[in-house]
N, CA, C and O atoms as a MOPAC input file, in Angstrom:
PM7 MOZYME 1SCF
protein

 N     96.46900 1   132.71900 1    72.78600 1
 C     96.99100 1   133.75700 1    71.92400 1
 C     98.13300 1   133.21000 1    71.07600 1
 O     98.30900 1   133.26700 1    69.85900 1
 N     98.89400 1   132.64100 1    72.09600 1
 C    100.03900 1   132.23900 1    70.91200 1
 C     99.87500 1   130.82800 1    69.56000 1
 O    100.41200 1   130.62100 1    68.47200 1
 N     98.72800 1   130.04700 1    70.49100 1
 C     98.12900 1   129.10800 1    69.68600 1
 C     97.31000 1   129.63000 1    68.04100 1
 O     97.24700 1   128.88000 1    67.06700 1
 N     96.67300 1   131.26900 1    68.08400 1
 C     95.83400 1   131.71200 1    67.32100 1
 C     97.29700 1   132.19500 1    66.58800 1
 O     97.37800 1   131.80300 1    65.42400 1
 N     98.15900 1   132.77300 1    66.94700 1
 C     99.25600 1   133.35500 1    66.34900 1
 C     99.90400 1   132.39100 1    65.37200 1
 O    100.33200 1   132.68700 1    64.25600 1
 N     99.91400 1   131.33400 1    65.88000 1
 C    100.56500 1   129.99400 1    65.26800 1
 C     99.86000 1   129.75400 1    64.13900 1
 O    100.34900 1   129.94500 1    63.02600 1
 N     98.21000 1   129.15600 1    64.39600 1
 C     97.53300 1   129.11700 1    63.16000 1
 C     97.58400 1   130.24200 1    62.03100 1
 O     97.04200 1   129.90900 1    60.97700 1
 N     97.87900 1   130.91400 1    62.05300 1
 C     97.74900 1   132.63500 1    61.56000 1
 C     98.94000 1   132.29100 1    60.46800 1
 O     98.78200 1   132.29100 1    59.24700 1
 N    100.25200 1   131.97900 1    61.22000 1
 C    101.61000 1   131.87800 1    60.29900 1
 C    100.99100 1   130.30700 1    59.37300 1
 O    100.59400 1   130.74500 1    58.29300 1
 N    100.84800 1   129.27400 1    59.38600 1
 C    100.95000 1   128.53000 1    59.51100 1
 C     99.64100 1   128.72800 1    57.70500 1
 O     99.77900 1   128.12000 1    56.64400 1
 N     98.59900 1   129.72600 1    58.05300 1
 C     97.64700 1   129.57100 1    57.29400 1
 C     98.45000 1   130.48400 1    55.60500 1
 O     98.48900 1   130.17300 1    54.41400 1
 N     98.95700 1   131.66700 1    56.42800 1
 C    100.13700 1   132.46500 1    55.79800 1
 C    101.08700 1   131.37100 1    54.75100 1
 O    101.14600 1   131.33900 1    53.52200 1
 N    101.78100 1   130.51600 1    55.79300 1
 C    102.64200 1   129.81400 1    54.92000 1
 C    101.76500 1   128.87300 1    53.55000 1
 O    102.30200 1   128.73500 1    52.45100 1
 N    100.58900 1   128.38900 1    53.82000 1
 C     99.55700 1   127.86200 1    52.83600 1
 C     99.11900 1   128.83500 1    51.87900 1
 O     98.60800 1   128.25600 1    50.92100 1
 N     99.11500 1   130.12600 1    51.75000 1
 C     98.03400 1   130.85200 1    50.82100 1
 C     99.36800 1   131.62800 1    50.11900 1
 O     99.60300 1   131.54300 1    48.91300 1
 N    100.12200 1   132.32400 1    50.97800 1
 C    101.45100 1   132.29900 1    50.02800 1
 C    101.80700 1   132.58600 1    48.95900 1
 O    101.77800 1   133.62900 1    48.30600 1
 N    102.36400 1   131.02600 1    48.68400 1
 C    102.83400 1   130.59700 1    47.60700 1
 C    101.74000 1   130.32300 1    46.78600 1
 O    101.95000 1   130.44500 1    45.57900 1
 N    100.54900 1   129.95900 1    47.16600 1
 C     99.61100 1   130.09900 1    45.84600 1
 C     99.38900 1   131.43000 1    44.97700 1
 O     99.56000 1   131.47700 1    43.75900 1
 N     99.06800 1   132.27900 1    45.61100 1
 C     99.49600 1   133.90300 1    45.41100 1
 C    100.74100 1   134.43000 1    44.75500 1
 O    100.87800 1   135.35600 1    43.95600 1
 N    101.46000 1   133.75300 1    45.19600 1
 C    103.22800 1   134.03600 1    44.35500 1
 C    103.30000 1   133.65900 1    43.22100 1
 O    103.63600 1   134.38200 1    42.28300 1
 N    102.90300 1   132.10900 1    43.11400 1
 C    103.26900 1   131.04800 1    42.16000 1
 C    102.20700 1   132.03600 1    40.73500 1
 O    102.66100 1   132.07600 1    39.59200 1
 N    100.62100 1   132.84400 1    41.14000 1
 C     99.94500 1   133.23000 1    40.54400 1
 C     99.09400 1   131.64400 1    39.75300 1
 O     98.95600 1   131.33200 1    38.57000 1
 N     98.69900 1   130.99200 1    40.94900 1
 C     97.49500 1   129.85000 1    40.16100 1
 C     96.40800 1   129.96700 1    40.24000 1
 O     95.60000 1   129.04500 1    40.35300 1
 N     96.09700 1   131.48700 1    40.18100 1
 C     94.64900 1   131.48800 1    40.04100 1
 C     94.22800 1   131.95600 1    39.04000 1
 O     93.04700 1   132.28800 1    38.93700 1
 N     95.45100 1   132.13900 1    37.69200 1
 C     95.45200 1   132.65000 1    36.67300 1
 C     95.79300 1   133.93800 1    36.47100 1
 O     96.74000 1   134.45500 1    37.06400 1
 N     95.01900 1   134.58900 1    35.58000 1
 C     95.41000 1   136.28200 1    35.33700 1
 C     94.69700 1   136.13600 1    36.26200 1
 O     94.08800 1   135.19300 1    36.76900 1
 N     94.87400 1   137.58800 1    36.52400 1
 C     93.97600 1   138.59500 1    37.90100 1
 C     93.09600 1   139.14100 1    37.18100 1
 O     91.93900 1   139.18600 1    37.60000 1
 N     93.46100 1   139.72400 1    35.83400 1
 C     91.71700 1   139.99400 1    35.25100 1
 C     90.91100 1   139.25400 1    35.58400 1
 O     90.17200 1   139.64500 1    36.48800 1
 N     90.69400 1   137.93100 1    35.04400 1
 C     89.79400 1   137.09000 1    34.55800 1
 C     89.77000 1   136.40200 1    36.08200 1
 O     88.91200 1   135.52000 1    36.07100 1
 N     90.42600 1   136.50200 1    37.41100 1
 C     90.11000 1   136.09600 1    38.37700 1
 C     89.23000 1   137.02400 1    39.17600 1
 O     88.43600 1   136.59900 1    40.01500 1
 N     89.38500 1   138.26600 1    38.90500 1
 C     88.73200 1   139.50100 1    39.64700 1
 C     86.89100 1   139.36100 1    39.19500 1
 O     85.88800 1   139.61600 1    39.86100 1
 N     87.07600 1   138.79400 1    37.64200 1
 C     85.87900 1   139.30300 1    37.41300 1
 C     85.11100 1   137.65400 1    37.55700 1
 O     83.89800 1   137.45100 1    37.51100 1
 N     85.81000 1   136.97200 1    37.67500 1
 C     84.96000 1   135.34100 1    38.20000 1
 C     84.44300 1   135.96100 1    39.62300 1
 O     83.25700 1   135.80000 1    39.90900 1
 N     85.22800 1   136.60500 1    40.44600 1
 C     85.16400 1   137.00500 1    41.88300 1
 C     83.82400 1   138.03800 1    41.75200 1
 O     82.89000 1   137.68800 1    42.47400 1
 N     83.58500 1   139.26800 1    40.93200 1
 C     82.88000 1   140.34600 1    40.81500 1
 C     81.20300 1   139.33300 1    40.72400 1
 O     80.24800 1   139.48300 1    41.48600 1
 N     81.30800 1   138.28800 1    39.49300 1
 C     80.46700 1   137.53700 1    38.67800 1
 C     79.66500 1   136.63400 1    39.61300 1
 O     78.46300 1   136.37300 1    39.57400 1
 N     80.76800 1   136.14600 1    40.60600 1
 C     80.39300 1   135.37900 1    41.84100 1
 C     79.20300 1   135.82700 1    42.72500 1
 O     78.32100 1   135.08300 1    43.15500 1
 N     79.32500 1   137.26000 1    42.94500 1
 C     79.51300 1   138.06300 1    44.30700 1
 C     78.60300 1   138.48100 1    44.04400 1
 O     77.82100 1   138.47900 1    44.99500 1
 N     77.90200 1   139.23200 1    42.44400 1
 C     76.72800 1   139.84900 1    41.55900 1
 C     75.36900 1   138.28700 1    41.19200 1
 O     74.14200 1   138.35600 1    41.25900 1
 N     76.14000 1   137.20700 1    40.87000 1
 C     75.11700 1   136.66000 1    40.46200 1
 C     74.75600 1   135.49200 1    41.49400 1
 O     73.93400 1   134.63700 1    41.16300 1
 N     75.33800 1   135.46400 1    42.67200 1
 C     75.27500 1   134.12500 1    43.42700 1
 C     75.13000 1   134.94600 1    44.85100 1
 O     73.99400 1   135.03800 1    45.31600 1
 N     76.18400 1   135.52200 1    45.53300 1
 C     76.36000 1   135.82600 1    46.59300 1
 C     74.72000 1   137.08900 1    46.94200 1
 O     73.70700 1   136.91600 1    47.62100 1
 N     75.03600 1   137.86900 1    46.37700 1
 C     74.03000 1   138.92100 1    46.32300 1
 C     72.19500 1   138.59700 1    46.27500 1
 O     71.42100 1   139.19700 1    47.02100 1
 N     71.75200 1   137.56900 1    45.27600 1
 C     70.22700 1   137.24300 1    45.23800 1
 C     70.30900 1   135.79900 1    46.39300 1
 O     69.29100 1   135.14900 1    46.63200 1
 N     71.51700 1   135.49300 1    46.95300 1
 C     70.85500 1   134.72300 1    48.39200 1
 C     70.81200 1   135.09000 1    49.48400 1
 O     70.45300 1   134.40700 1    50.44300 1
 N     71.35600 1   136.80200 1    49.51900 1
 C     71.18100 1   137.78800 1    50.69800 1
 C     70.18200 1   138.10500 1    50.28400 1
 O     69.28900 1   137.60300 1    50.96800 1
 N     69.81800 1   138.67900 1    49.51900 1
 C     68.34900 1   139.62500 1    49.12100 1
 C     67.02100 1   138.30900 1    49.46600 1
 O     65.84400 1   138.54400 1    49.73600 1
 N     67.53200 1   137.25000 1    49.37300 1
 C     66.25000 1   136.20300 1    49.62300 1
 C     66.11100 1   136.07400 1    51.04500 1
 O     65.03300 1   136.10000 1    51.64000 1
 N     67.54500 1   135.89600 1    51.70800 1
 C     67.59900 1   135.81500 1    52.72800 1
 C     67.09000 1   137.19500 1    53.65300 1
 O     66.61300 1   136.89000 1    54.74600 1
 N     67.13700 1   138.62500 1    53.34700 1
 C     66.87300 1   139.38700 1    53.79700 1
 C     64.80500 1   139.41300 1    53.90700 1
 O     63.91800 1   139.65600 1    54.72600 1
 N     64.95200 1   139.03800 1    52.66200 1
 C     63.02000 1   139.03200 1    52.21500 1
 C     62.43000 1   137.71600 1    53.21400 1
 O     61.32000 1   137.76200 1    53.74400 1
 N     63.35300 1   136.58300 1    53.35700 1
 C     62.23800 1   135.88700 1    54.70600 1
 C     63.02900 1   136.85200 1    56.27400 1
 O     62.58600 1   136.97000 1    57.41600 1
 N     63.96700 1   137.24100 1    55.81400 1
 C     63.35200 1   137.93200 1    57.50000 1
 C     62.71600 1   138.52300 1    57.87500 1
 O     62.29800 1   138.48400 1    59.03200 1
 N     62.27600 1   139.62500 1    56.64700 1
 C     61.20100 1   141.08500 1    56.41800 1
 C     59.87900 1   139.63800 1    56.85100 1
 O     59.27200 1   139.73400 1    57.91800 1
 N     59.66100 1   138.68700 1    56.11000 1
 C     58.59800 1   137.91200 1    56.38100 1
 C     57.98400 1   137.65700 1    57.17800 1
 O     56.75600 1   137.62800 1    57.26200 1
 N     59.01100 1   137.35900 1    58.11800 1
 C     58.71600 1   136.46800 1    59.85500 1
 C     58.51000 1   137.60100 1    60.26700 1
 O     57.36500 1   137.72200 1    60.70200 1
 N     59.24300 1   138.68300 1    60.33800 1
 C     58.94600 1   140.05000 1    61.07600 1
 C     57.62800 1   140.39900 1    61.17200 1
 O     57.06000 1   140.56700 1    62.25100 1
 N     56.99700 1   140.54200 1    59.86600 1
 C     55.91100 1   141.09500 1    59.16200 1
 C     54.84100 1   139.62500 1    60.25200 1
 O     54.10000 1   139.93100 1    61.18700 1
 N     54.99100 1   138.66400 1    59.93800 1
 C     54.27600 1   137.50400 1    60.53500 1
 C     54.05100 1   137.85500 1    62.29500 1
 O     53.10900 1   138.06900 1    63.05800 1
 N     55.49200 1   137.76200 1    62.35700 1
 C     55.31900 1   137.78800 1    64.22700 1
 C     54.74900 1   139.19800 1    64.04300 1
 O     53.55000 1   138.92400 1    63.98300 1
 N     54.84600 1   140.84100 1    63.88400 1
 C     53.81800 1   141.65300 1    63.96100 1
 C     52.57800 1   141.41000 1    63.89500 1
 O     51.76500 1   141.83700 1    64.71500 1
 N     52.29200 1   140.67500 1    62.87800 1
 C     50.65000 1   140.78000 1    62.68700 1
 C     50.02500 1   140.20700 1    63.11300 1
 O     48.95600 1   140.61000 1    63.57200 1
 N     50.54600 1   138.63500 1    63.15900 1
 C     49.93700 1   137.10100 1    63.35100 1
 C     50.14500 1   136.26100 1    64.50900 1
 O     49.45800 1   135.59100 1    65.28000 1
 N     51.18100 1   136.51500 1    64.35600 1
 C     51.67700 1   135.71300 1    65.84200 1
 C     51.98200 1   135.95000 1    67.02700 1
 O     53.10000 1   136.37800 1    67.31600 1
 N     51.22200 1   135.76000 1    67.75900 1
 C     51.09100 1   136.76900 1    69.03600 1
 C     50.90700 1   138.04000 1    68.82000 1
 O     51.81500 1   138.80400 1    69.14600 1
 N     49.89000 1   138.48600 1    68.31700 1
 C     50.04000 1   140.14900 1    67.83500 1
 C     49.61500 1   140.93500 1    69.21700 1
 O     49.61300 1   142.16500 1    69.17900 1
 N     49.32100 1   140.38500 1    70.21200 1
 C     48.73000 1   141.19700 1    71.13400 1
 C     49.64700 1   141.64800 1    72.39200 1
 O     49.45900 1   142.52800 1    73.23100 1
 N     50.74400 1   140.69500 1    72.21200 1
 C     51.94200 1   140.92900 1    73.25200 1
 C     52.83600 1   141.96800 1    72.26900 1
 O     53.41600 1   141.81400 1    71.19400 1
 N     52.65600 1   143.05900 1    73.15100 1
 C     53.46900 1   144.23600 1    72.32600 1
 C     55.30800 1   144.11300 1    72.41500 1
 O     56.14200 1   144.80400 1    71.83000 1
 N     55.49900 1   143.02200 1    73.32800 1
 C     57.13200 1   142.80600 1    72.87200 1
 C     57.44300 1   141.72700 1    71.89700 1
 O     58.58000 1   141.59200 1    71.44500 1
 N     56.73000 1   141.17400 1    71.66000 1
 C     56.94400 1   140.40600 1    70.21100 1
 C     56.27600 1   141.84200 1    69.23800 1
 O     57.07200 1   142.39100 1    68.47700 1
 N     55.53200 1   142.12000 1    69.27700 1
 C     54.99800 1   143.20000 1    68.01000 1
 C     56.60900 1   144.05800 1    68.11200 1
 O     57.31700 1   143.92000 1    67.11400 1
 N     56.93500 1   144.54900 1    68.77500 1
 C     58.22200 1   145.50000 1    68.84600 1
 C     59.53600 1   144.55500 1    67.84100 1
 O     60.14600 1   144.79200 1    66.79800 1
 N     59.51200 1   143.39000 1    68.86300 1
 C     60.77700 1   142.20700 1    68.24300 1
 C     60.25600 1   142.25900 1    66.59000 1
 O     61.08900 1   142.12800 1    65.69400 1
 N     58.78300 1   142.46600 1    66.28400 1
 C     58.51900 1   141.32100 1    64.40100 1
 C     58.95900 1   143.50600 1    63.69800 1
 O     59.39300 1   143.82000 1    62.58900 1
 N     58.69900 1   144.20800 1    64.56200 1
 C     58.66900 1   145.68600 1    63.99300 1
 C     60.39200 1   146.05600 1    63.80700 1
 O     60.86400 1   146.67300 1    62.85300 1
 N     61.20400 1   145.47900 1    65.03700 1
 C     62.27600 1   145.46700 1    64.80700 1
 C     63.01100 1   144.58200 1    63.80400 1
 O     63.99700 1   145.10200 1    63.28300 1
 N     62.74600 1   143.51200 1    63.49400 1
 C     63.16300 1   142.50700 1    62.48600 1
 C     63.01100 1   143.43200 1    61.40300 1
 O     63.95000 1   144.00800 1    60.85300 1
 N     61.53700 1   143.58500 1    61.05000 1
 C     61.09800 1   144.34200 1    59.42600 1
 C     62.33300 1   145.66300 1    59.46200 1
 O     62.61700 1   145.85300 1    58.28000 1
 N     62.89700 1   146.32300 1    60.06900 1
 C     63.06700 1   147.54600 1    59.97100 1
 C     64.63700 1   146.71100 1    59.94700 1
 O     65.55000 1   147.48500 1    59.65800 1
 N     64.94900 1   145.69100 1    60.12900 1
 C     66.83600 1   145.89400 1    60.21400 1
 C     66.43600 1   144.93600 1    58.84300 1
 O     67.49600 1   144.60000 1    58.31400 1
 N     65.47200 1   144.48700 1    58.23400 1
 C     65.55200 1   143.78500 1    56.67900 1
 C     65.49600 1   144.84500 1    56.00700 1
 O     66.43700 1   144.93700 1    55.21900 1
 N     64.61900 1   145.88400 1    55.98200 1
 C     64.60200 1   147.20500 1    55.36800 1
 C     66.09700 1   147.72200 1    54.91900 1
 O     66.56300 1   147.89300 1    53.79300 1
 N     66.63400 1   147.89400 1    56.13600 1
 C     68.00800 1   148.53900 1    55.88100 1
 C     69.03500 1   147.89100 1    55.43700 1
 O     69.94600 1   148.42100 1    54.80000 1
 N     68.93000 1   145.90200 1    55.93500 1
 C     69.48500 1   144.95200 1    54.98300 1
 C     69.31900 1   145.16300 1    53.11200 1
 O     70.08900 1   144.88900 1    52.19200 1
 N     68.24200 1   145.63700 1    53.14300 1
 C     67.69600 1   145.43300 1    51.26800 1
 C     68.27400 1   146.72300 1    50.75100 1
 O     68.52500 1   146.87000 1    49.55500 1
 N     68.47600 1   147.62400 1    51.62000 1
 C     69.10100 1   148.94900 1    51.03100 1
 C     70.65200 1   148.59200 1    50.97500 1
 O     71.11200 1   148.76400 1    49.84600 1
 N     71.50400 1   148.17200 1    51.84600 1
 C     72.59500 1   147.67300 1    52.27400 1
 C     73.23300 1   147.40000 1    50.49100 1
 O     73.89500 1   147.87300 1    49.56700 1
 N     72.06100 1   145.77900 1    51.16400 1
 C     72.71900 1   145.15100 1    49.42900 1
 C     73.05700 1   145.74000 1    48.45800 1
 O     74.12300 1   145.69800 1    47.84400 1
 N     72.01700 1   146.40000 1    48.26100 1
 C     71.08800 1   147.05600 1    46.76100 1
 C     72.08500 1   147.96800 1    46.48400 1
 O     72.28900 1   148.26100 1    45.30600 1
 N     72.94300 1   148.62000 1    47.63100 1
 C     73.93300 1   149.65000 1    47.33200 1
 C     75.12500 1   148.94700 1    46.65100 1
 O     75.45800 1   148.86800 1    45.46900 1
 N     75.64600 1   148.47400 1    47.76700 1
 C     76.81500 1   147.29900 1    47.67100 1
 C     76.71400 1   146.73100 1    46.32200 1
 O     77.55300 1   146.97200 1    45.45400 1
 N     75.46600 1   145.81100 1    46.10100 1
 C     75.01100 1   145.32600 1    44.49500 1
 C     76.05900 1   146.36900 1    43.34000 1
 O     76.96700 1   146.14900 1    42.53800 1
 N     75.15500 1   147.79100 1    43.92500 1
 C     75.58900 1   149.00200 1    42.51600 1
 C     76.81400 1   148.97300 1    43.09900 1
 O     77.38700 1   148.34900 1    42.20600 1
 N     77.68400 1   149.17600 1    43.93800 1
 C     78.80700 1   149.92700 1    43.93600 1
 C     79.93500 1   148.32800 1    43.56700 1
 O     81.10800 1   148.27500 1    43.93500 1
 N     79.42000 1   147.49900 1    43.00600 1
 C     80.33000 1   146.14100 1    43.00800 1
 C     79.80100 1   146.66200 1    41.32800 1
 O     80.50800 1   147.54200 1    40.83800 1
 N     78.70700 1   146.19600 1    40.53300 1
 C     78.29000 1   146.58900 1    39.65600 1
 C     79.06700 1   147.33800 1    38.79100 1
 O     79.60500 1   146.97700 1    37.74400 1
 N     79.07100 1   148.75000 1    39.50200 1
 C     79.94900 1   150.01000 1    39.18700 1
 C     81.19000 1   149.81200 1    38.49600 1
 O     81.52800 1   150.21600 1    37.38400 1
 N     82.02400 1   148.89100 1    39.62500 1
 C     83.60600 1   149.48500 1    39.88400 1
 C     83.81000 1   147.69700 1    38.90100 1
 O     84.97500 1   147.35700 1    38.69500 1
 N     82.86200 1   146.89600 1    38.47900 1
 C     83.28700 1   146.15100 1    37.54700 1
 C     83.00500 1   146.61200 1    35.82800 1
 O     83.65400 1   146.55400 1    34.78400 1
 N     81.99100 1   146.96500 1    36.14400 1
 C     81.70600 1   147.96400 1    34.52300 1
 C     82.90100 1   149.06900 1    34.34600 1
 O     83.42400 1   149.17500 1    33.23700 1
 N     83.31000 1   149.84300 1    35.36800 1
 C     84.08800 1   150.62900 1    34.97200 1
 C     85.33100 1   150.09900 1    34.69900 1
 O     85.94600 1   150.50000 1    33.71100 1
 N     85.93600 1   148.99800 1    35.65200 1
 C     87.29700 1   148.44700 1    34.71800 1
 C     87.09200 1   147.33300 1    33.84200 1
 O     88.02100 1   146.60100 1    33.50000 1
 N     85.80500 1   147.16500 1    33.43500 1
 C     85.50700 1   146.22300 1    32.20700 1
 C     86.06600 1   144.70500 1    32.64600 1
 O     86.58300 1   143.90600 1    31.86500 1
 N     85.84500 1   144.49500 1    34.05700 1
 C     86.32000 1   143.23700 1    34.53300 1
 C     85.00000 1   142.17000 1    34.53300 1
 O     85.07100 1   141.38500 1    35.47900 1
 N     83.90400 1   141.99400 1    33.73600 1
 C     83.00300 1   141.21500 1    33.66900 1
 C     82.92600 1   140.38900 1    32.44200 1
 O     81.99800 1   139.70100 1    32.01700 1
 N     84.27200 1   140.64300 1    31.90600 1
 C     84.31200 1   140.13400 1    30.31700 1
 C     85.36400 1   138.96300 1    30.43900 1
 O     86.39700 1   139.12500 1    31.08900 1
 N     85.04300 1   137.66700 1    29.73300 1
 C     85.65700 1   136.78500 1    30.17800 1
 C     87.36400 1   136.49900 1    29.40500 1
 O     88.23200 1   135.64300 1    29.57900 1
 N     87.24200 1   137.67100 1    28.54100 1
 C     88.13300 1   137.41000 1    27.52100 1
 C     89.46000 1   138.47000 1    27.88600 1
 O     90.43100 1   138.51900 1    27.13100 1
 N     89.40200 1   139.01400 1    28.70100 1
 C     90.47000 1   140.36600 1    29.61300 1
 C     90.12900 1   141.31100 1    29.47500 1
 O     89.12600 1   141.64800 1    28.84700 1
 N     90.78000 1   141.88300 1    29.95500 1
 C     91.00000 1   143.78000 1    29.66800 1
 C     90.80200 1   144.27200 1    28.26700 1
 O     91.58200 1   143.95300 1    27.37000 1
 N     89.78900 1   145.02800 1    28.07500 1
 C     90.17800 1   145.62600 1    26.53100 1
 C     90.56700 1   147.23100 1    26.98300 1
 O     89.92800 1   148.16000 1    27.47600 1
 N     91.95200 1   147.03100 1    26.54400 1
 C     92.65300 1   148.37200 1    26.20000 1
 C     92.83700 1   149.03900 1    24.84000 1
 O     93.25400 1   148.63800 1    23.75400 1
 N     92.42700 1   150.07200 1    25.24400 1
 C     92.63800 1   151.07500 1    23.93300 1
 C     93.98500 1   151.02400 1    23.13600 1
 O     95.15000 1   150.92200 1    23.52100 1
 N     93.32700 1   151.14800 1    21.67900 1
 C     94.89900 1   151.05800 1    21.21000 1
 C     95.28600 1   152.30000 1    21.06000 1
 O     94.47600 1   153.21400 1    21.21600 1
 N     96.43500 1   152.50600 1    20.77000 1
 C     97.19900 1   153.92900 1    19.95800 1
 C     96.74400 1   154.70400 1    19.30400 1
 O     95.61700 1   154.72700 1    19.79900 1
 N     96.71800 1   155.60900 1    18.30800 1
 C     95.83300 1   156.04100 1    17.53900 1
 C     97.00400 1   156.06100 1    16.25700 1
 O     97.86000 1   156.88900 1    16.56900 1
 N     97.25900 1   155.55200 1    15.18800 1
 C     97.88400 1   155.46800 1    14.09000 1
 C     98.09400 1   156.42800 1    13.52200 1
 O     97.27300 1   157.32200 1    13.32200 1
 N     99.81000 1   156.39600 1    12.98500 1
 C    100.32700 1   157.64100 1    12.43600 1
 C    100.10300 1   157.51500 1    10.97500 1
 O    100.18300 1   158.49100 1    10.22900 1
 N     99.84000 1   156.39400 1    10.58800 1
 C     99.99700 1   156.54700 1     9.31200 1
 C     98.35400 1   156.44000 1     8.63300 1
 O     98.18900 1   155.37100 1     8.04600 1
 N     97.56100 1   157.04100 1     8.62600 1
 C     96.03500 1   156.41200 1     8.12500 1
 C     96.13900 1   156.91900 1     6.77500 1
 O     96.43400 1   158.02900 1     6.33000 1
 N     95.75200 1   155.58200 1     6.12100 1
 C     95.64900 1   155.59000 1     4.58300 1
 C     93.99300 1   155.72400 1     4.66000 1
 O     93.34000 1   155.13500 1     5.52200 1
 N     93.21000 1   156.85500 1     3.31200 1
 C     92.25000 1   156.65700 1     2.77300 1
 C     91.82100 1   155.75500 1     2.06700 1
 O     92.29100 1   155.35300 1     1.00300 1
 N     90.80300 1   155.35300 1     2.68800 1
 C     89.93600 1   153.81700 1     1.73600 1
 C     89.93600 1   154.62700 1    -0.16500 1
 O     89.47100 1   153.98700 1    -1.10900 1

């Protein structure tokens, strides 16, 4: 315990000052490398990864050993926790999706904020 406690401060004192110092740039343009990451990399190697488990499932049900009903249960149970894996994502996907479209953090160039609305408008 006190050994895990130690590493803990120790990892603290390392991440820190990177965080303080701010070297990971703006936080816009770091949030949405992070969003960009997470949407175009992280996300279609779960969904692949979820689709060979639905696979083997689907396999050990049908094919492989299909006649021992505790493997048919084990390939029925696999398919059914990939099922709910592909919904999982697919949500997660939209609700990452979402909450980057809505603060316009997928744009590499920052924040676009609205301007003012001008007191003085001259006719063309």
């Amino acid at each position: 315990m006190k050994r895990i406690l130690l590493n803990l401060i120790l990892i603290a004192f390392l991440v820190v000052p990177g965080i303080t110092f701010a070297q990971f740039g703006p936080v816009d343009s770091f949030i949405g490398d992070l969003t960009g990451f997470i949407s175009g990399t992280l996300i279609p190697v779960i969904i692949a990864t979820a689709f060979l488990v639905f696979l083997y499932g689907a396999i050990k049900f049908f094919f492989w050993k299909s006649g021992d009903p505790e493997e048919q249960k084990k390939g029925q149970q696999l398919m059914i926790y990939a099922v709910v894996g592909f919904v999982l994502i697919v949500s997660i996907w939209g609700i990452i999706r979402l909450v980057a479209e809505g603060l316009n953090l997928n744009k590499k160039d920052g924040l676009n904020l609205p301007e003012p609305p001008a007191l003085n408008k001259t006719k063309p």
